[in-house]
Each structure stands twice: as structure tokens, then as C-alpha cells.
C-alpha positions in Angstrom: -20.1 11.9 17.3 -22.6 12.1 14.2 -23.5 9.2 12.7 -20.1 8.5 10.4 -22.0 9.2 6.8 -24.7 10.9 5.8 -25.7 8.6 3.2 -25.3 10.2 -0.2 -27.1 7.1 -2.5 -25.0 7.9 -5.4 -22.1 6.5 -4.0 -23.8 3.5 -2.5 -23.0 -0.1 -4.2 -24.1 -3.7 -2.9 -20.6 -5.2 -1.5 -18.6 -7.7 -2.8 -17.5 -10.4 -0.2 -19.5 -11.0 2.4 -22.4 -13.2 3.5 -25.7 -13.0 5.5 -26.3 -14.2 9.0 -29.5 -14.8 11.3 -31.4 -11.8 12.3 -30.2 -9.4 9.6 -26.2 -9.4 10.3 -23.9 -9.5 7.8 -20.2 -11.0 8.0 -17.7 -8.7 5.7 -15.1 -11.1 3.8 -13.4 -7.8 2.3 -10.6 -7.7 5.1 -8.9 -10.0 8.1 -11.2 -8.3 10.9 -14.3 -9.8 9.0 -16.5 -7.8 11.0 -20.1 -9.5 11.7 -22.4 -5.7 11.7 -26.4 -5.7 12.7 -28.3 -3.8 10.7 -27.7 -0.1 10.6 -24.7 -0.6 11.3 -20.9 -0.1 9.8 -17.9 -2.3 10.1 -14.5 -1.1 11.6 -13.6 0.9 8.4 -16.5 3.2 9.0 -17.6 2.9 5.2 -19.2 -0.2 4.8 -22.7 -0.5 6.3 -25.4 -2.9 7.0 -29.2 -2.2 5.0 -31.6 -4.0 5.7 -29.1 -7.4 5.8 -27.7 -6.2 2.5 -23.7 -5.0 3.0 -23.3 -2.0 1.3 -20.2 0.0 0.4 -20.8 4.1 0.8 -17.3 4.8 -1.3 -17.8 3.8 -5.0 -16.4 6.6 -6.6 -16.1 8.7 -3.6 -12.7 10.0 -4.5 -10.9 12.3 -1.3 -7.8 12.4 -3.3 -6.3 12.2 -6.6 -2.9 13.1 -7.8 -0.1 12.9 -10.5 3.0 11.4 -8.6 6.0 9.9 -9.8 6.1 5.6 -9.1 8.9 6.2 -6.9 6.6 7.9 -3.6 4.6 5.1 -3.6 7.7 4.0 -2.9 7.8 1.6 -5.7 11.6 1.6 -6.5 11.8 -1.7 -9.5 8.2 -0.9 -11.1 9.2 1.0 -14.4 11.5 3.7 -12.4 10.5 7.4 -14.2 7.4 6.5 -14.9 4.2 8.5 -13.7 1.4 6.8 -12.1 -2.4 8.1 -11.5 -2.5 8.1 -7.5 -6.5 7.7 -6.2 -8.2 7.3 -2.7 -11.3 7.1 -1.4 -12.0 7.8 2.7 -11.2 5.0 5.3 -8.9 2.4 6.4 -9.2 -0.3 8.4 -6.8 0.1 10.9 -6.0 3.6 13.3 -2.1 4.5 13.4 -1.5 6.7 16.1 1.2 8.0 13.5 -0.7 8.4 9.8 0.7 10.3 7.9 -2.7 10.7 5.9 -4.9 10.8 8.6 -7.2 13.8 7.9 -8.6 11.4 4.5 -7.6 7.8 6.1 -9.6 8.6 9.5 -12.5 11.2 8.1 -15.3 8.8 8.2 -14.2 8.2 12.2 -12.8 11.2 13.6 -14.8 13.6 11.3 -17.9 11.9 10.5 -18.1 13.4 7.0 -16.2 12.4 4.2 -15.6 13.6 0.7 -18.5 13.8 -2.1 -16.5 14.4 -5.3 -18.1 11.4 -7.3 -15.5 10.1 -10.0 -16.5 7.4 -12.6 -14.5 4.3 -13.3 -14.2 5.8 -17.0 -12.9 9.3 -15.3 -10.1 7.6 -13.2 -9.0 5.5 -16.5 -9.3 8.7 -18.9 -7.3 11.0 -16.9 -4.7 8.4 -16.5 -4.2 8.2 -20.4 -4.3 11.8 -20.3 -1.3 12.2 -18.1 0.4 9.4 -19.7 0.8 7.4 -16.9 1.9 4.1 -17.0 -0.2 3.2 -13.9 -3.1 3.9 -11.5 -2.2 3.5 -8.1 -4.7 2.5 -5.2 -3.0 4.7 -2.7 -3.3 7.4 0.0 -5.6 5.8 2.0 -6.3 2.0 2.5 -7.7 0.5 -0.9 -9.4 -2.6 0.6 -11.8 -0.9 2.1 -12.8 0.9 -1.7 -12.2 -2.5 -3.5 -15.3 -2.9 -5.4 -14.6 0.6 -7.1 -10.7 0.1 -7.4 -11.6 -3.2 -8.9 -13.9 -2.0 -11.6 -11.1 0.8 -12.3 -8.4 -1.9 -12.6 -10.2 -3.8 -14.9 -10.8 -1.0 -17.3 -7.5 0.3 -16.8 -6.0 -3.5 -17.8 -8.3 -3.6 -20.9 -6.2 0.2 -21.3 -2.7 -1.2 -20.9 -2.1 0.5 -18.2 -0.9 -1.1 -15.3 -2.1 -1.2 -12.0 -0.2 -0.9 -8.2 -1.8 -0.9 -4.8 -0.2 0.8 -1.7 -1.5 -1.6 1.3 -1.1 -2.3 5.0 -1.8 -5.9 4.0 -4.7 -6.6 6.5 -7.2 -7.6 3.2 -8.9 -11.2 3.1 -7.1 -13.8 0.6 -10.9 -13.9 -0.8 -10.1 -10.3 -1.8 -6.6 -11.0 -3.2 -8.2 -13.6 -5.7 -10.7 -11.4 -7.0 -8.5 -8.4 -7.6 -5.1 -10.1 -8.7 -5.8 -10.5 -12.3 -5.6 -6.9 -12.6 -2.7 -6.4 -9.8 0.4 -5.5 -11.4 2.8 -4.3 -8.4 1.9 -4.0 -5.3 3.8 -2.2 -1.8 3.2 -3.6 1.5 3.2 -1.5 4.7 4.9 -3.8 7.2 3.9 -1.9 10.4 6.2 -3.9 12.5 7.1 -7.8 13.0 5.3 -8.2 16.7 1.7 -9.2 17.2 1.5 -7.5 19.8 2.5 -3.8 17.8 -0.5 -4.6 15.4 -3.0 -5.2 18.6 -2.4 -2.6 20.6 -1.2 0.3 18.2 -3.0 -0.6 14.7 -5.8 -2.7 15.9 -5.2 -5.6 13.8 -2.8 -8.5 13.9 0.1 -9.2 12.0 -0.3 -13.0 10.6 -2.8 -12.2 8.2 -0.3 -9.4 7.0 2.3 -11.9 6.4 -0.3 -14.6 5.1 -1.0 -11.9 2.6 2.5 -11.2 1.7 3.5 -14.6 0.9 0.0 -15.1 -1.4 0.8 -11.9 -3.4 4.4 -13.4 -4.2 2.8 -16.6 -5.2 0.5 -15.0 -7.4 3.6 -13.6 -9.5 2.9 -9.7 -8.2 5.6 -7.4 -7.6 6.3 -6.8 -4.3 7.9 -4.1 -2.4 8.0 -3.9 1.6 8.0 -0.6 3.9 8.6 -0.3 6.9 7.9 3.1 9.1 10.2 2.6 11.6 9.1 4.3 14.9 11.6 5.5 17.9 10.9 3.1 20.7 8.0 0.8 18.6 9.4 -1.1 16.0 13.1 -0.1 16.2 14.3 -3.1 18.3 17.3 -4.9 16.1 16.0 -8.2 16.9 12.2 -7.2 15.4 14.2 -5.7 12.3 16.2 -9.0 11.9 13.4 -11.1 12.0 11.0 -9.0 9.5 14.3 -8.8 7.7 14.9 -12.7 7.6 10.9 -13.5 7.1 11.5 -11.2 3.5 14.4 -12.5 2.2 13.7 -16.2 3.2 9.7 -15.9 2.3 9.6 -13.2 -0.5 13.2 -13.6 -2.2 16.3 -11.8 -1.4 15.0 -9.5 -4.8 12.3 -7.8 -2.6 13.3 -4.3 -2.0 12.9 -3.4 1.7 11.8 0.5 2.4 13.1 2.0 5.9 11.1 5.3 6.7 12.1 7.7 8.7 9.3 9.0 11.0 8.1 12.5 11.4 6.0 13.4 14.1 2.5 13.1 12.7 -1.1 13.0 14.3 -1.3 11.2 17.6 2.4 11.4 18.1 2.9 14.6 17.2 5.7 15.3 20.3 7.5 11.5 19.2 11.2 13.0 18.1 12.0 11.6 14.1 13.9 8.4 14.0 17.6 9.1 14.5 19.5 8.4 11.2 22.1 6.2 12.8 18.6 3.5 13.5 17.9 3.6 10.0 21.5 2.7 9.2 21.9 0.2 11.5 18.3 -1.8 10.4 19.5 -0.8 6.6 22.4 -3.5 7.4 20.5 -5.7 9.3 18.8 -5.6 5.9 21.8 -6.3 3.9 23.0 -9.0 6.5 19.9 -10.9 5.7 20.4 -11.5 2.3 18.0 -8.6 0.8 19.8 -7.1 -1.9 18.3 -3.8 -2.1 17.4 -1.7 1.2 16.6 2.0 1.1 15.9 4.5 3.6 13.1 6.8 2.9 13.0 10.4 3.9 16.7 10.3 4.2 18.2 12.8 1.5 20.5 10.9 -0.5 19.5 7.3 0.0 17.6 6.5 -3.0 19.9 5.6 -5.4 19.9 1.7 -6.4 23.5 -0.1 -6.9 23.7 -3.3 -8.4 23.8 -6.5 -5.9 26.6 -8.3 -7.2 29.3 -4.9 -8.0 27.6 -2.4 -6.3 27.9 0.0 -9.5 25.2 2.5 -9.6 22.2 1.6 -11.4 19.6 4.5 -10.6 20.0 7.6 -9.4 17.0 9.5 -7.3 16.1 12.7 -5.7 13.0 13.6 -3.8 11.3 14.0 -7.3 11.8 11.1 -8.8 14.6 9.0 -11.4 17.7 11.7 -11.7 19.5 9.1 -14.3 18.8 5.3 -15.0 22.0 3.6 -16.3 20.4 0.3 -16.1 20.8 -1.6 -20.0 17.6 -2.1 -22.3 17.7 -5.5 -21.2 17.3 -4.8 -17.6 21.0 -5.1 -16.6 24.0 -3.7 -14.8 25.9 -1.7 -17.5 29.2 -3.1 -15.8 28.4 -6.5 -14.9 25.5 -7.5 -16.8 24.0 -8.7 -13.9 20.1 -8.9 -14.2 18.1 -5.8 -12.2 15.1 -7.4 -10.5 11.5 -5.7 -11.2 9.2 -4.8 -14.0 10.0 -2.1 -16.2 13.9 -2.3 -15.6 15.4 -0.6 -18.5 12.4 0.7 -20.3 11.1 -2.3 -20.8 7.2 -2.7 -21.1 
């Protein structure tokens, strides 16, 4: 395979987070693998590279995508429901699902070995935003750990902006990382691959402690959080593995966390895997509700959007595939019936 980039310097940056070593090798700090790389060489994520015992980043402003979405496919159910948010990626991720859904930008730089060279300013990323009226710039698409140093100076413009930012994770990022990016972290959703170590090792190459580490450190640091799990036929889809991921949310991140089922479609490396039978999602979507987590949804299931009050199950929200349908939620952030508060940010038009 060709060497993973031909270096283009324009989107070359000195790293952030990471520290030199005897005979030239860096350690990255950016992510839980923390990758020690000789010289000339990249780390796991394939983007981050080794010069002369200097750890550069080859992504800073290399956008691969960059859309207009609604907040509600990040899936970010209780972040200002309606509201449009300024979705951007760079190529790479740290981890390799057999299953991405986003693999031809997620695994360019290691399947492809080319990536994209659409170079995209800080300034750009914030303008366009404003343009679009979004309320929010999302770190999406692919991983954004692995482009942190250029979400990071986006965030902080877009802060200064008033606009919001959200970051759509698997989690696996240092708590080094987490500290220097917070300020500027509004909301962020968590891709819970599964709730066995042994699913992360041998499926994801990563493990999952840091992920819940992460988890609990992003509630603590007052972030919104939202939790989605892709729940693959014969993987993940064991009801004891759902109870416990399940039990760890409600008992570690507050029965207010939404919960996100997906259904999966054949995708990538498991492209002959059959979806995940609707009845599964059902039965983990109680296991949910059994657990204390007052709202669970089941994406990529027509009709299971909508979000009902906790306490008298009246209809707060009602979704399509597109987005917020109708919001009946009061300007206070309440149940129109039972006054019951709505957890989130942004619930009820609220800024």
C-alpha cells in the first residue's frame, strides 16, 4: 500500500498533546492508544506523523466532508430540537469498525492512502455556519479526536460567535484532550460500541474502559450527553450486555441521558450481516426503560423518534426522518400537561 499521505505542507500543524522520547519517538497524548511512533512514522489514526521527533498532524483544515444537517442525525435528541447545525470532518479515526457506516472518509488515510485536499480555514468553518444560521458546528462524520487541534481552533472562534459547539465521538480520546477542548464543548454524543472489552479488542481495536472513563468526565464537566448504541445481530445484542450498558448510564450519567438504539444495515466489512430485527431493538429499548433511563429511542426505526414526557408520557416532540415535525414542549422547558421539567439544552426555544 502507498505510503498513507502524500504530504501536502499546507495542511501540516505541530500537534498538541504529546511528548518526545529517546531516539526521536514521540508518545501521542491525543487519544487512549497513545501511540509511541519512530520517526517517519504515523500513529494508529494514519494522520498524525512523526518529523524529525516533532508530532505533526497532516489534517488541519483538511475537510472530507461538510454538510447542513438538522441536530437530530447527529442524533442529538435534547440539544435545541429544530435547530440546524454546521456538520465537518476531516479523514481518519482511530478505531476500524468492520461495520462504518462512513468508511470511505473514516478509513481513507488506511484503506485508500489518499485523503481529501479541500483546505477550509477556521474562519470558513465559523462563517458558513452564521451563514446557514446554525445554532451549532458539529465535529462529526468521521472521528474528531484525531482532527482536534483544527476542531479546537474552530470551536473557539465559533464560542467567541455564540454559536455552540457538539462533537459526535466513539469516546476513545485522552482526558488530557477532554480538558483542553471542554471550554468550548457544548453537547456532545457518545458512540457506545458495546459494553464488553472484549467487543472493543477484537472488532474496534480499542478497549472500552477509557470509553467509559471518558463518559463519566464529560458528565462531570457539565456537557450534554447523549449515548448511541449500534446494536449489531450476534455482537452486541446479548440482553445481559444491554442491561449492564443500560445500568452503567442511568446509575453513572443520570437517568436524564437519552440512550440511542440503531438499527444496523449491512455496511462495509459486513455487508452480508442481515439488519437488526426490530423486535431486538424493542426488547433492549425496555431494558432501557427498566433501568431507570427515561428517554430511549430507536434509530432507523420509522416512527420511533418522538419524545414523551417521563412522568405522563404525553407527547413532547414529534420527529420524522427530517427532523422536529412539532415541539409542544412549554417556553420554560416543560411538559404542556404536567409541567414536568424536559431535560437538555435548548428545550423550549430556550438559548
Amino acid at each position: 500500500m502507498p505510503d498513507p499521505q502524500n504530504v501536502v505542507d499546507r495542511f501540516s500543524r505541530e500537534a498538541m498533546l504529546y511528548e518526545s522520547l529517546p531516539s526521536g519517538r514521540v508518545r501521542c497524548g491525543l487519544c487512549a492508544h497513545r501511540c509511541v511512533i519512530p520517526q517517519g512514522n504515523y500513529g494508529i489514526c494514519q494522520v498524525r506523523r512523526n518529523e524529525r521527533g516533532k508530532l505533526h498532524t497532516r489534517v488541519y483544515g483538511r475537510v472530507i466532508a461538510r454538510h447542513v444537517d438538522p441536530v437530530e442525525k447527529k442524533p442529538l435528541f435534547h440539544f435545541f430540537p429544530g435547530s440546524l447545525t454546521y456538520s465537518l470532518a476531516a479523514p481518519g479515526c482511530n478505531f476500524r469498525c468492520p461495520w462504518c457506516q462512513n468508511w470511505e472518509i473514516s478509513q481513507t488515510p488506511r484503506q485508500l492512502g489518499d485523503m481529501a485536499d479541500e483546505e477550509v480555514v477556521p474562519e470558513g468553518i465559523v462563517d458558513k455556519a452564521r451563514s446557514h444560521a446554525c445554532r451549532s458546528i458539529a465535529y462529526t462524520y468521521t472521528e474528531p479526536t484525531i482532527f482536534f487541534e483544527y476542531a479546537r481552533d474552530v470551536a473557539r472562534l465559533a464560542d467567541a460567535a455564540c454559536i455552540h459547539n457538539v462533537m459526535v465521538t466513539n469516546g476513545y480520546m485522552t482526558q488530557a484532550m477532554l480538558e483542553a477542548f471542554h471550554p468550548y464543548l457544548d453537547a456532545a454524543n457518545v458512540d457506545l460500541k458495546g459494553f464488553r472489552d472484549e467487543t472493543y479488542r477484537k472488532h474496534v481495536g480499542g478497549r472500552l474502559q477509557p470509553v467509559l472513563d471518558n463518559l463519566e468526565m464529560m458528565r462531570q464537566l457539565g456537557v450534554w450527553l447523549e449515548v448511541t448504541m449500534l446494536i449489531v445481530p450476534g455482537l452486541n445484542d446479548d440482553p445481559a450486555e444491554l442491561r449492564d450498558a443500560a445500568q452503567f448510564i442511568a446509575e453513572r450519567l443520570g437517568p436524564q441521558t437519552p440512550w440511542h438504539l440503531s438499527r444496523f444495515y449491512p455496511a462495509y466489512q459486513m455487508s452480508t450481516t442481515l439488519p437488526t430485527p426490530v423486535p431486538t431493538l424493542k426488547k433492549a429499548q425496555e431494558i432501557g426503560h427498566e433501568a431507570g433511563l427515561r428517554y430511549v429511542y430507536l434509530g432507523n426505526v420509522p416512527g420511533e423518534a418522538d419524545t414523551r414526557c417521563h412522568h405522563c408520557s404525553a407527547l413532547l416532540i414529534r420527529r420524522s426522518v427530517v427532523g422536529v415535525l412539532n415541539d409542544f414542549i412549554t417556553p420554560e422547558g416543560r411538559c404542556p400537561d404536567c409541567r414536568t421539567p424536559v431535560a437538555g439544552l435548548g428545550m423550549g426555544g430556550s438559548s
